[in-house]
C-alpha positions as CSV (number, residue, x, y, z in Angstrom):
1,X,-103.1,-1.4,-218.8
2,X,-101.6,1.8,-217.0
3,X,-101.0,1.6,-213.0
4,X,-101.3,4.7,-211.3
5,X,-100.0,3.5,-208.3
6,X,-99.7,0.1,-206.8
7,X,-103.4,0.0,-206.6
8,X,-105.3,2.2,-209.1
9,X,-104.8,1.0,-213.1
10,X,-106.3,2.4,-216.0
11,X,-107.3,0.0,-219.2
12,X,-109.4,1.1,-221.9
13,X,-111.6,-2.2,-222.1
14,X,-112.2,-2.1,-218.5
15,X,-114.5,0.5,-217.2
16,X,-114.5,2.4,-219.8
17,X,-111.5,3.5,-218.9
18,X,-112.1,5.1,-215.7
19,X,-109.3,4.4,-212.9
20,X,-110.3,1.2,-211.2
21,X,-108.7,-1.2,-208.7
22,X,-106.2,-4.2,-209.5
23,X,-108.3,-4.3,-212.9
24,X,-110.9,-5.5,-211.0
25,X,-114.3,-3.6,-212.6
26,X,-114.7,-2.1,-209.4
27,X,-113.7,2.0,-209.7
28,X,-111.8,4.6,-207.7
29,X,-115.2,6.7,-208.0
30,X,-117.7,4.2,-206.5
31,X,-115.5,3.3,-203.7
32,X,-115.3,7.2,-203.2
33,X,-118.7,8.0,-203.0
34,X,-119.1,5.0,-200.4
35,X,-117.0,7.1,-198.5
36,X,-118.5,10.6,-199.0
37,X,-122.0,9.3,-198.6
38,X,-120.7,8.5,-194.8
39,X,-119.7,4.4,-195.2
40,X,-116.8,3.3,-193.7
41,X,-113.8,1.6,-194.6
42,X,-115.5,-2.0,-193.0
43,X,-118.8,-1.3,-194.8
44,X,-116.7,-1.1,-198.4
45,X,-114.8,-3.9,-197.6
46,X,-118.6,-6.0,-196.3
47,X,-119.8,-4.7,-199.9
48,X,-116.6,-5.8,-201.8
49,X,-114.5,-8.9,-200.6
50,X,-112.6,-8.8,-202.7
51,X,-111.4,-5.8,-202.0
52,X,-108.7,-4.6,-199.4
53,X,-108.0,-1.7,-196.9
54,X,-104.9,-1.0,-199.2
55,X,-107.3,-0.4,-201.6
56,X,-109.5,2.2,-199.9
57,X,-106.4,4.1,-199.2
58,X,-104.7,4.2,-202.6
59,X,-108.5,5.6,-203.7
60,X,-108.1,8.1,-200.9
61,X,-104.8,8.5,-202.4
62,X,-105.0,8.7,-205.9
63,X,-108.0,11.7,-205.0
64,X,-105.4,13.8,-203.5
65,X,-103.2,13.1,-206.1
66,X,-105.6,14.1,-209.0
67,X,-106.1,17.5,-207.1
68,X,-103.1,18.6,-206.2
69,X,-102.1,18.7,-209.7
70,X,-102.3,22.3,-211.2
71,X,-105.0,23.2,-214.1
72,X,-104.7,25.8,-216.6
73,X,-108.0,26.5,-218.4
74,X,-107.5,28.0,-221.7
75,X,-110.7,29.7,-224.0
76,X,-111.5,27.7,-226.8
77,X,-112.8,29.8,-229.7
């Protein structure tokens, strides 16, 4: 298992490897599109006890993170 930050790991066998939280089978994807489709923060946490409000802000996080990196796309021939 990989940890992204204190929150968000990465495991192969979980998720199919998509960042998840606490390598609990719940992703960094679903809990964002709760929050783009307009839930909030209490909703998630009503839908997922077991999660926490750490754990909705690592995901907001972790979203920032990803694009703040910089991307170089190169022609493949």
């Amino acid at each position: 298992m990989y940890q992204l930050n204190n929150r968000v790991t990465v495991d192969e066998n979980i998720c199919n490897g998509k960042p998840t939280l606490r390598g609990m089978r719940i992703t960094v994807q679903t809990v964002l599109e709760f929050l783009f489709a307009g839930d909030t923060p209490a909703e998630i946490l009503a839908h997922y006890p077991m999660l926490e409000a750490e754990d909705i802000e690592a995901c907001k996080k972790f979203a920032i993170d990803v694009t703040n990196r910089t991307y170089s796309i190169k022609a493949v021939a």
